[in-house]
mmJSON file of the N, C-alpha and C atoms, coordinates in Angstrom:
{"data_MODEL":{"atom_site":{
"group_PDB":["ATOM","ATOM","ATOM","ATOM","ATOM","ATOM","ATOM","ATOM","ATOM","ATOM","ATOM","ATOM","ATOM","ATOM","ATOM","ATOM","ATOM","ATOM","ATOM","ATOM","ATOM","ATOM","ATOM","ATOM","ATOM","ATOM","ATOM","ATOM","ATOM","ATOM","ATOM","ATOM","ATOM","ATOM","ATOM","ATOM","ATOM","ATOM","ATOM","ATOM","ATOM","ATOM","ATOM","ATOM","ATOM","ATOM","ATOM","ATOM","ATOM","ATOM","ATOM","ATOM","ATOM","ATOM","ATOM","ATOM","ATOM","ATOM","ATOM","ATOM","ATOM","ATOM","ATOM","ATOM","ATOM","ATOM","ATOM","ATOM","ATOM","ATOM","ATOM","ATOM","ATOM","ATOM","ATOM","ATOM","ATOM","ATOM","ATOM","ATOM","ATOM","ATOM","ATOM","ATOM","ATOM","ATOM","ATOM","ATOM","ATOM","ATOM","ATOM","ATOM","ATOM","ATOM","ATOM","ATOM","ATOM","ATOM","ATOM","ATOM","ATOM","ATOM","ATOM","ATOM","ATOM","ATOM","ATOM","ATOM","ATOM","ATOM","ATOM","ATOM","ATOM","ATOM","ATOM","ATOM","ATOM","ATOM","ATOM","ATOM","ATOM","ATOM","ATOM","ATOM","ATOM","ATOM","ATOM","ATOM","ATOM","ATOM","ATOM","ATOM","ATOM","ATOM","ATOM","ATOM","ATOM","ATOM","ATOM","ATOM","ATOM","ATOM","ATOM","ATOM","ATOM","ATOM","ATOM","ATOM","ATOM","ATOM","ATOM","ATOM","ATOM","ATOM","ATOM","ATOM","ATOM","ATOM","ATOM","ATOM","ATOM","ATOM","ATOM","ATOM","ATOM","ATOM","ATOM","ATOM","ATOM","ATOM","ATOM","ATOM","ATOM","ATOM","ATOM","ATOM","ATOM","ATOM","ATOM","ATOM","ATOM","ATOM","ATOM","ATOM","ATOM","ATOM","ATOM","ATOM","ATOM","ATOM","ATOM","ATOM"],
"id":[1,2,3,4,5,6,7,8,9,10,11,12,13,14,15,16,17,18,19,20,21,22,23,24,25,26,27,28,29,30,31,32,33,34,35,36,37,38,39,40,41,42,43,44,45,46,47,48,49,50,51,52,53,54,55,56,57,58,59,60,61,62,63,64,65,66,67,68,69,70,71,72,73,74,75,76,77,78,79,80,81,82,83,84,85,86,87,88,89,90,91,92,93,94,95,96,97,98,99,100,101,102,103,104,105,106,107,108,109,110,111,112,113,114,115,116,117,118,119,120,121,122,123,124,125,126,127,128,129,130,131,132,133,134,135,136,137,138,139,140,141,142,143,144,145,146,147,148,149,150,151,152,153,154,155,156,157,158,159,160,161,162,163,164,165,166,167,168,169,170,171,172,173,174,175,176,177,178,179,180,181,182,183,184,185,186,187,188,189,190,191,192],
"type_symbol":["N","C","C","N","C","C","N","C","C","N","C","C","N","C","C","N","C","C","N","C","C","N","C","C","N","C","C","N","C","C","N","C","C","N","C","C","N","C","C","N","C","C","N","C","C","N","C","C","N","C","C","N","C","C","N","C","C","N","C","C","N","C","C","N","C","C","N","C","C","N","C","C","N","C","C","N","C","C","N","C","C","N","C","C","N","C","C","N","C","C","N","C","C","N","C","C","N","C","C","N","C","C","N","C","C","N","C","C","N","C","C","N","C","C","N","C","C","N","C","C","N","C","C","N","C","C","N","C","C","N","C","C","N","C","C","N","C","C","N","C","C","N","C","C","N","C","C","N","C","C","N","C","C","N","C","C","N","C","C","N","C","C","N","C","C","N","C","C","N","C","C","N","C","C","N","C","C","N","C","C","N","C","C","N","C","C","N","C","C","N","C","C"],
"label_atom_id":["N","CA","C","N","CA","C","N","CA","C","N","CA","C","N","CA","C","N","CA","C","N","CA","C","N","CA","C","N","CA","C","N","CA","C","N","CA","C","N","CA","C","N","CA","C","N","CA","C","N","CA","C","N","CA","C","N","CA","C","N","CA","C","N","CA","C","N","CA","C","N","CA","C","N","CA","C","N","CA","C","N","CA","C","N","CA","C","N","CA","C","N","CA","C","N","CA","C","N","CA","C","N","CA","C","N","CA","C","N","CA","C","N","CA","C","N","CA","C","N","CA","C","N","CA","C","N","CA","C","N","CA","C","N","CA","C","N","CA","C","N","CA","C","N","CA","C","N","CA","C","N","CA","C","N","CA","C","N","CA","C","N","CA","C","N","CA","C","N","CA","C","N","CA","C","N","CA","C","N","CA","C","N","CA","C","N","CA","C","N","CA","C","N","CA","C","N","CA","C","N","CA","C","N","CA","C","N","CA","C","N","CA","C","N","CA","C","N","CA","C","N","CA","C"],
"label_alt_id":[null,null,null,null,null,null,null,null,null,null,null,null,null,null,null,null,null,null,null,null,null,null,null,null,null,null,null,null,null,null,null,null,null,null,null,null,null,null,null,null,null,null,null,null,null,null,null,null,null,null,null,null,null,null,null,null,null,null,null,null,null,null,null,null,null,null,null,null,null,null,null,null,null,null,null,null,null,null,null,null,null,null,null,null,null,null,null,null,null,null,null,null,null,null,null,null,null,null,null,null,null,null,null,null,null,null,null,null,null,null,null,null,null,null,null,null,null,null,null,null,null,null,null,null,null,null,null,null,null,null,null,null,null,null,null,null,null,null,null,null,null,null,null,null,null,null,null,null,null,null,null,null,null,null,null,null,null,null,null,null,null,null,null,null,null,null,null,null,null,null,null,null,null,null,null,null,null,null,null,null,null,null,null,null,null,null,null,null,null,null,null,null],
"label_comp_id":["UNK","UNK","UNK","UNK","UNK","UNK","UNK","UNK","UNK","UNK","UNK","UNK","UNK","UNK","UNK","UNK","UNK","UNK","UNK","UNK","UNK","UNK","UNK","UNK","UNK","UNK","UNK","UNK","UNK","UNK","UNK","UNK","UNK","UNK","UNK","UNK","UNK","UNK","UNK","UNK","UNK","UNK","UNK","UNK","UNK","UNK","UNK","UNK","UNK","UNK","UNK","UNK","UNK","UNK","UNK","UNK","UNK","UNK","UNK","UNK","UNK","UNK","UNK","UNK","UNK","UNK","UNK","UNK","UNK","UNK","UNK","UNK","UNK","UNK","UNK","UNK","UNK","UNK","UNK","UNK","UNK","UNK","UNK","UNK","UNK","UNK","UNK","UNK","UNK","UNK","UNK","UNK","UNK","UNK","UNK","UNK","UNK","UNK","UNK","UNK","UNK","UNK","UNK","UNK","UNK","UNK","UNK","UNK","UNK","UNK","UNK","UNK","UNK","UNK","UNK","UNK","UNK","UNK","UNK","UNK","UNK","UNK","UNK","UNK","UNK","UNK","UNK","UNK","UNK","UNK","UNK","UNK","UNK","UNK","UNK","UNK","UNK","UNK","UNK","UNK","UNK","UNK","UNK","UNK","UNK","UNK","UNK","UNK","UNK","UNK","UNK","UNK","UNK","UNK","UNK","UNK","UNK","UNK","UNK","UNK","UNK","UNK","UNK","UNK","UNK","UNK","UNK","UNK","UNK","UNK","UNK","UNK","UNK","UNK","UNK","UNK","UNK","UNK","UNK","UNK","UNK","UNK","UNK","UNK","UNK","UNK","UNK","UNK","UNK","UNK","UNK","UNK"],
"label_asym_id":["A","A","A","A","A","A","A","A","A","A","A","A","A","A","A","A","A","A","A","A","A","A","A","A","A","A","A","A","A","A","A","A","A","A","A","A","A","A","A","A","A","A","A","A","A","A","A","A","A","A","A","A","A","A","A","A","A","A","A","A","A","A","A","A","A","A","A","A","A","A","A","A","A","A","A","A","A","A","A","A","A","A","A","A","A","A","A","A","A","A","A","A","A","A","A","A","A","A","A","A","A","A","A","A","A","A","A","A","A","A","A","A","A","A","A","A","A","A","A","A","A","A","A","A","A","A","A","A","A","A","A","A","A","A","A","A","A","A","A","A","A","A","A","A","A","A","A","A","A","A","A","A","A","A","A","A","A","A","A","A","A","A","A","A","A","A","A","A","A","A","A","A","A","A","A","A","A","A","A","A","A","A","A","A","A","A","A","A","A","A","A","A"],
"label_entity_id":["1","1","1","1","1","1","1","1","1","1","1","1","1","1","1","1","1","1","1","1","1","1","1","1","1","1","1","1","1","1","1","1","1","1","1","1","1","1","1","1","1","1","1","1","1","1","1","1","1","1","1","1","1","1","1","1","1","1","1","1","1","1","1","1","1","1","1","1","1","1","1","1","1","1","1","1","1","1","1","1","1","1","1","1","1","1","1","1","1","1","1","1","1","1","1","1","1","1","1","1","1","1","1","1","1","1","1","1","1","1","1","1","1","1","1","1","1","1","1","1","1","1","1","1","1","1","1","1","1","1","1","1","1","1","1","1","1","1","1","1","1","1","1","1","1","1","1","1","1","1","1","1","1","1","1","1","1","1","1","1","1","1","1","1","1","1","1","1","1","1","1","1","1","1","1","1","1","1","1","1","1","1","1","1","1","1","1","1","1","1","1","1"],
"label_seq_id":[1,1,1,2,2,2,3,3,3,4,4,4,5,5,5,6,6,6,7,7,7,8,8,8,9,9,9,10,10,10,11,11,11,12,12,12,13,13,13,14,14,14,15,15,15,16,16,16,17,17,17,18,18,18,19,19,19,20,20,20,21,21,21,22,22,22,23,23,23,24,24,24,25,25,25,26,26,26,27,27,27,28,28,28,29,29,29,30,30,30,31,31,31,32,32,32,33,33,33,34,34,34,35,35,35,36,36,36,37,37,37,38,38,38,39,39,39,40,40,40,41,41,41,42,42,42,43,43,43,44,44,44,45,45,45,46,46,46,47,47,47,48,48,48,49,49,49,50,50,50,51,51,51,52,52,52,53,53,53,54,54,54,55,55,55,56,56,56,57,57,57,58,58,58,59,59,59,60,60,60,61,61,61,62,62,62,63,63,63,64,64,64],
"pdbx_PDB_ins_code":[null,null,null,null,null,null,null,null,null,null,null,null,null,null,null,null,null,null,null,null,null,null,null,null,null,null,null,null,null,null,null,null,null,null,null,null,null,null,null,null,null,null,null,null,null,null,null,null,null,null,null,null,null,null,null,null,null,null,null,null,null,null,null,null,null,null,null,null,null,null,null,null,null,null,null,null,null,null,null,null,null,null,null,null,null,null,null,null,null,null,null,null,null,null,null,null,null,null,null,null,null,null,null,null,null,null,null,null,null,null,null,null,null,null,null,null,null,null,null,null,null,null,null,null,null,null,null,null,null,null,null,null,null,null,null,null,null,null,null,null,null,null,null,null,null,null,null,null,null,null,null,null,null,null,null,null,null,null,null,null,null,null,null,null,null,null,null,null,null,null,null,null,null,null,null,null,null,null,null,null,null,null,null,null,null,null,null,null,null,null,null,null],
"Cartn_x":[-17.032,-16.896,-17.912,-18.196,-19.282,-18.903,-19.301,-19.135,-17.918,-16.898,-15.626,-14.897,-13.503,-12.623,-11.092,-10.171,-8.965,-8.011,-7.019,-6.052,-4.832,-3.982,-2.541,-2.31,-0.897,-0.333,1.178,1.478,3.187,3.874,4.868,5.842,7.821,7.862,8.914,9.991,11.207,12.207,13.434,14.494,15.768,15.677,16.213,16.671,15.045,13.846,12.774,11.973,11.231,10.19,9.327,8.368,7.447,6.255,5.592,3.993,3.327,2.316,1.339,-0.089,-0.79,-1.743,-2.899,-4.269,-5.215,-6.258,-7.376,-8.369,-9.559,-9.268,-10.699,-10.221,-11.145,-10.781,-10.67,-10.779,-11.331,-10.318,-9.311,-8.429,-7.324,-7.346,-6.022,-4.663,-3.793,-2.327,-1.528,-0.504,1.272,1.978,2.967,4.763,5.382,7.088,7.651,8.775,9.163,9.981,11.211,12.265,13.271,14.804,14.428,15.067,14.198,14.896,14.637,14.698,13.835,14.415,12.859,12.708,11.46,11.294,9.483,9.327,8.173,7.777,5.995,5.266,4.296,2.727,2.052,1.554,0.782,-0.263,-1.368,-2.834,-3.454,-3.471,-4.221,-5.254,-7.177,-7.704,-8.528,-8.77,-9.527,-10.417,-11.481,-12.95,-13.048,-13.589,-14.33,-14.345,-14.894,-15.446,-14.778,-13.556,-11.919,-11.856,-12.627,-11.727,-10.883,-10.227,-9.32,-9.006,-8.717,-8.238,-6.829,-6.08,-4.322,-4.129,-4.031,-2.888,-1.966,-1.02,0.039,0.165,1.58,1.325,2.689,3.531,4.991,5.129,6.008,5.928,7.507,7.788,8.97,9.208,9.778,10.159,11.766,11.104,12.079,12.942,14.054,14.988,14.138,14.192,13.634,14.051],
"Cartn_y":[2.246,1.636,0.507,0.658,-0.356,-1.573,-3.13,-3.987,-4.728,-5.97,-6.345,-5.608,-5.695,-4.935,-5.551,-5.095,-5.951,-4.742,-4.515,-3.428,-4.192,-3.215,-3.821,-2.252,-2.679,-1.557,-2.077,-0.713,-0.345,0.091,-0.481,0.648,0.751,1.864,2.278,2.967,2.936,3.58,2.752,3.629,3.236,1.358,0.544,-0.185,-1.355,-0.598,-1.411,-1.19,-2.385,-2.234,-3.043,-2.876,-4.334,-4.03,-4.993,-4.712,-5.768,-6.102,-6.867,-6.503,-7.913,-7.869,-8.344,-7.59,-8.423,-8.897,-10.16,-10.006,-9.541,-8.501,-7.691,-6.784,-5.266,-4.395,-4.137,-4.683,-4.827,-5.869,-6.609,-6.546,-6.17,-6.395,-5.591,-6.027,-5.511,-6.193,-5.164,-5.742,-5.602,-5.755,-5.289,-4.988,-4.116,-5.164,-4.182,-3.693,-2.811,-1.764,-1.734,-1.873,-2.365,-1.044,0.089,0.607,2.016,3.337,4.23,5.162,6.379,6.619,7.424,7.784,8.379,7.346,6.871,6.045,6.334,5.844,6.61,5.014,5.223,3.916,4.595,3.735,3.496,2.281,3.135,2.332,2.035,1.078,1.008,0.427,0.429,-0.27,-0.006,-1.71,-1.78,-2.315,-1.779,-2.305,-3.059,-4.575,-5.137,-4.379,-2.958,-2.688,-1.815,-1.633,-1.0,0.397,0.628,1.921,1.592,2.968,2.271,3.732,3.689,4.596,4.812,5.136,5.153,6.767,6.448,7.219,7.04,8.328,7.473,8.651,8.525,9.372,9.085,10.021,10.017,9.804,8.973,8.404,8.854,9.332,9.481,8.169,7.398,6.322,7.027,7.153,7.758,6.423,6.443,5.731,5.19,4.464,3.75,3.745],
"Cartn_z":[-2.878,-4.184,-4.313,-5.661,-5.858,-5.98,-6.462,-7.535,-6.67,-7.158,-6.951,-7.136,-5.861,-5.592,-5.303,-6.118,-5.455,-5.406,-4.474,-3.618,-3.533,-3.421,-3.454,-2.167,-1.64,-0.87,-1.529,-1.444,-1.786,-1.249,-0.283,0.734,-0.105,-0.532,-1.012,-0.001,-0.156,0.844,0.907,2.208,2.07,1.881,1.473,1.005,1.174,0.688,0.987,-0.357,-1.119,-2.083,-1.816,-1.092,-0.888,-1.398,-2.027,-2.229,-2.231,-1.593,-1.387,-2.034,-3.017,-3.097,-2.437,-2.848,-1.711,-3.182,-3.076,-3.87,-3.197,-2.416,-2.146,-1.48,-1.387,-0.464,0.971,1.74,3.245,3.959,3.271,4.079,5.083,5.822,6.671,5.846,6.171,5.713,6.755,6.947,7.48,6.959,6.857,6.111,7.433,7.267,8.912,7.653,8.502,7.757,8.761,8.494,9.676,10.192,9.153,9.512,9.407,10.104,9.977,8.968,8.296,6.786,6.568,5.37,4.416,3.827,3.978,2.861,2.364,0.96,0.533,0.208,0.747,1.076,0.041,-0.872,-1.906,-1.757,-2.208,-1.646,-2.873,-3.736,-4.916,-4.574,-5.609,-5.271,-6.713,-7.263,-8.782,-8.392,-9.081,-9.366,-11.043,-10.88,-11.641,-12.562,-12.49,-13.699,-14.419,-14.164,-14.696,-14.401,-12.936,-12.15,-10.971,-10.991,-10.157,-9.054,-8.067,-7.539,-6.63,-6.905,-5.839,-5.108,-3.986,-3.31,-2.371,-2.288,-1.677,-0.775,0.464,1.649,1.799,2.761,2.801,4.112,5.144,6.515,6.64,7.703,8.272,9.435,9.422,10.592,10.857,12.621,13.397,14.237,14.421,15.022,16.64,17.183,18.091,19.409],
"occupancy":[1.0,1.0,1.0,1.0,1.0,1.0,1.0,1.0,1.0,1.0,1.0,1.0,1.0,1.0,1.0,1.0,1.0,1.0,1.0,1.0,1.0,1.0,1.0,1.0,1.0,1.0,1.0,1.0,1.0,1.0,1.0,1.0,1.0,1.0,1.0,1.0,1.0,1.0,1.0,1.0,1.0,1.0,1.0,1.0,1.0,1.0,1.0,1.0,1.0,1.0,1.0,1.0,1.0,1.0,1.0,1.0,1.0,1.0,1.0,1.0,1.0,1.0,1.0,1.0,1.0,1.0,1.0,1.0,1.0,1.0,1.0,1.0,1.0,1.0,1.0,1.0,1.0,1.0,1.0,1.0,1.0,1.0,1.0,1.0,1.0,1.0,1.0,1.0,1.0,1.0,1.0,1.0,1.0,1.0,1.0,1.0,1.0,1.0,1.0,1.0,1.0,1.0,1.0,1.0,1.0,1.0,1.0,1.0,1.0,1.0,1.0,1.0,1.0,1.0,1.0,1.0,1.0,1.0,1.0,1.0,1.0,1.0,1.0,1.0,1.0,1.0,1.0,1.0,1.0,1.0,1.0,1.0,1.0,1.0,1.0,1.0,1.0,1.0,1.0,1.0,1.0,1.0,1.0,1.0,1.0,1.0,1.0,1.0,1.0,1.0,1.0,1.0,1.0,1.0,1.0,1.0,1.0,1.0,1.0,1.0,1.0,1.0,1.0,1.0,1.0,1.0,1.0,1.0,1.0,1.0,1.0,1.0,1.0,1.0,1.0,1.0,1.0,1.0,1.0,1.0,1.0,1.0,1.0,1.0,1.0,1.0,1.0,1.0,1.0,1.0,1.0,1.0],
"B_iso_or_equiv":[0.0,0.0,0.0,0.0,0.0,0.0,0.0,0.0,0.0,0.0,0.0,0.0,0.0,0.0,0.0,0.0,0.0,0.0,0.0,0.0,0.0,0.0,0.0,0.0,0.0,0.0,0.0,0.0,0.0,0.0,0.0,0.0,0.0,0.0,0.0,0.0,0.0,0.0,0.0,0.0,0.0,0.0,0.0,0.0,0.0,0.0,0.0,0.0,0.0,0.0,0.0,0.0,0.0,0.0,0.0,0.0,0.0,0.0,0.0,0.0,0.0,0.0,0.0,0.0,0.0,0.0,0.0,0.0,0.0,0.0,0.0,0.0,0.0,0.0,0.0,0.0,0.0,0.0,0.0,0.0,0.0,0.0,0.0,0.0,0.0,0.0,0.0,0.0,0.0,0.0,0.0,0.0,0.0,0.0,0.0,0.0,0.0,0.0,0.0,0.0,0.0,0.0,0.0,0.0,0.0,0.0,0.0,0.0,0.0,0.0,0.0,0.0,0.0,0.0,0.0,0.0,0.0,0.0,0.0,0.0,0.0,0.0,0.0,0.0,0.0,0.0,0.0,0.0,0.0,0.0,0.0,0.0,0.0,0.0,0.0,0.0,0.0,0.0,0.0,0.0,0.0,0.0,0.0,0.0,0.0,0.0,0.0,0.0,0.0,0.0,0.0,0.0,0.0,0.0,0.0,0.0,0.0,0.0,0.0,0.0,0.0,0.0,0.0,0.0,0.0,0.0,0.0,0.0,0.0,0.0,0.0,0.0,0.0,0.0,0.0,0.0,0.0,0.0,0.0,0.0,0.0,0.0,0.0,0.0,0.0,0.0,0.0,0.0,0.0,0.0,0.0,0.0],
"pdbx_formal_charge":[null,null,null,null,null,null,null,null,null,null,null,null,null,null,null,null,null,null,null,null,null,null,null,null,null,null,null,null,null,null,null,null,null,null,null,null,null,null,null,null,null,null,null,null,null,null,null,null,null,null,null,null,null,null,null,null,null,null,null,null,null,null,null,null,null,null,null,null,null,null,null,null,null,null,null,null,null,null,null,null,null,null,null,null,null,null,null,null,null,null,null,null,null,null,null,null,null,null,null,null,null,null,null,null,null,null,null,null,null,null,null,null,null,null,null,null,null,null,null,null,null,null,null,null,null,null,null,null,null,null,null,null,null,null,null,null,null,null,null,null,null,null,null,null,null,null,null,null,null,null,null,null,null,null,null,null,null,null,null,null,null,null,null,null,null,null,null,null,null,null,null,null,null,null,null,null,null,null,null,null,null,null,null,null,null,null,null,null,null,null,null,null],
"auth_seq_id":[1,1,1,2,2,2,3,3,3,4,4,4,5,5,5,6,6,6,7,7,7,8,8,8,9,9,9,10,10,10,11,11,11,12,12,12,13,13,13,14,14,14,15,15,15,16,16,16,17,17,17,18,18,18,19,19,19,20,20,20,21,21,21,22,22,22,23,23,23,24,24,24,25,25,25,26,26,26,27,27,27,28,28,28,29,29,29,30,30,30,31,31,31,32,32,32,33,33,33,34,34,34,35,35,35,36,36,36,37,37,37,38,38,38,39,39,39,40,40,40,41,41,41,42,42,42,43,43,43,44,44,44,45,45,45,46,46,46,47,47,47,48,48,48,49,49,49,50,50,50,51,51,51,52,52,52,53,53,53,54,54,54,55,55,55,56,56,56,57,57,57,58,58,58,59,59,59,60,60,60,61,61,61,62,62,62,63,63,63,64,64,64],
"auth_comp_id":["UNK","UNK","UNK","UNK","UNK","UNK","UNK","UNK","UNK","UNK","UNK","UNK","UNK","UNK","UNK","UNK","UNK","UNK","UNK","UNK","UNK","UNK","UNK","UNK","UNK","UNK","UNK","UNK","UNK","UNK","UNK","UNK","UNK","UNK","UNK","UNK","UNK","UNK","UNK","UNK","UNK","UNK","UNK","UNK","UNK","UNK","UNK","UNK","UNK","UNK","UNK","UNK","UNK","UNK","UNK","UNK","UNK","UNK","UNK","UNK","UNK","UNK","UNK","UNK","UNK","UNK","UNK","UNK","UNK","UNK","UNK","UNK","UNK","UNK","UNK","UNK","UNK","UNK","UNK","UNK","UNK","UNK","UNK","UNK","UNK","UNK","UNK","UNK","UNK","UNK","UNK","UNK","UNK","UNK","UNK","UNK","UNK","UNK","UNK","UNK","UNK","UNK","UNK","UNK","UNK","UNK","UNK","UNK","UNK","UNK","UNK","UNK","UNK","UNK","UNK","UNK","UNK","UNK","UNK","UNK","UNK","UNK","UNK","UNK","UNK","UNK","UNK","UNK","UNK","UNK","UNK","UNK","UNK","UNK","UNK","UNK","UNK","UNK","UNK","UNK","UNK","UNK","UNK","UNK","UNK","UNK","UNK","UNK","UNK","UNK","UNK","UNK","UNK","UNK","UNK","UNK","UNK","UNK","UNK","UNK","UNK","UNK","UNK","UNK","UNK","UNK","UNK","UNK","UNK","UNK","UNK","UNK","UNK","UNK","UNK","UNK","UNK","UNK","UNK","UNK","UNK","UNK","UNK","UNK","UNK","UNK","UNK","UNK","UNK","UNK","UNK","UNK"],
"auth_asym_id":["A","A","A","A","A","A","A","A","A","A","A","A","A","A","A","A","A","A","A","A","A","A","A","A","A","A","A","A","A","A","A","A","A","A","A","A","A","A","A","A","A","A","A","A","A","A","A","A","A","A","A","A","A","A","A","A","A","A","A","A","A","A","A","A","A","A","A","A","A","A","A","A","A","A","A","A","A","A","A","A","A","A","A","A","A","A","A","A","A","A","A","A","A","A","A","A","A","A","A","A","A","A","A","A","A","A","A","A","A","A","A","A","A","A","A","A","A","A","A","A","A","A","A","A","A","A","A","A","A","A","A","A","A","A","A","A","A","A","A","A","A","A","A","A","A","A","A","A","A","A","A","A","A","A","A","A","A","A","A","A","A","A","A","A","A","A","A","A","A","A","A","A","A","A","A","A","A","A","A","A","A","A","A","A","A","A","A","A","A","A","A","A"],
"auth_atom_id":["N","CA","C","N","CA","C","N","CA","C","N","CA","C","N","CA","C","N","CA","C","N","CA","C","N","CA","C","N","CA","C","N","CA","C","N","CA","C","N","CA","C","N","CA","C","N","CA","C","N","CA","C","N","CA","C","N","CA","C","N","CA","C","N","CA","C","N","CA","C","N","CA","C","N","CA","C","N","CA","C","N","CA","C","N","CA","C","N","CA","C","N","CA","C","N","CA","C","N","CA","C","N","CA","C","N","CA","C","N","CA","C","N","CA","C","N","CA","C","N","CA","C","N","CA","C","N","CA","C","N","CA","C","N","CA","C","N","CA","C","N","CA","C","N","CA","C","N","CA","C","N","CA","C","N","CA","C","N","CA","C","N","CA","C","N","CA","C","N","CA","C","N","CA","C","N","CA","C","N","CA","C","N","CA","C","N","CA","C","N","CA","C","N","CA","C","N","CA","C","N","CA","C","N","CA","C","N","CA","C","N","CA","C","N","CA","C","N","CA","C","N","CA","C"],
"pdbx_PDB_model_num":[1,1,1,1,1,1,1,1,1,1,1,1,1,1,1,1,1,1,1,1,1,1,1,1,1,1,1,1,1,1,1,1,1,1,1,1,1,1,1,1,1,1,1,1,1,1,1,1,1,1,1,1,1,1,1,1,1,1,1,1,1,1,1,1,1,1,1,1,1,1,1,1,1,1,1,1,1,1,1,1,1,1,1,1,1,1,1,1,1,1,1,1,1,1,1,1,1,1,1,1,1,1,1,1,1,1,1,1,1,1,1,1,1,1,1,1,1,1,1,1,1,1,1,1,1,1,1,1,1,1,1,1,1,1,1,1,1,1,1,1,1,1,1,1,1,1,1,1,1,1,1,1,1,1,1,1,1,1,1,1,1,1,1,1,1,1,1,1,1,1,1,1,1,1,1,1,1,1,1,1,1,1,1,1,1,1,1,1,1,1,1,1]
}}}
């Protein structure tokens, strides 16, 4: 991606909604997820110049 970039991540699931923003793309980030369950990660990321691109991916967290 070209130009300025700002990304958010989204983790959805059993009793979890968290989302964090970043003002640029190239950060790392963490979110703990505390129980076991299906949850779906959502990756947004906008450009300056009003594109944008999201996807998301489905994670099984298995009991420990």
């Amino acid at each position: 991606m070209n130009g300025a970039c700002a990304s958010s991540v989204r983790i959805q699931g059993p009793n979890t909604d968290q989302a964090k923003d970043s003002s640029n793309c190239s950060d790392s980030r963490s979110m703990d997820v505390r129980q076991p369950g299906n949850y779906r990660v959502t990756v947004t990321a906008h450009q300056d110049s009003g594109a944008e691109y999201s996807d998301s991916i489905d994670v099984t967290v298995l009991p420990g």
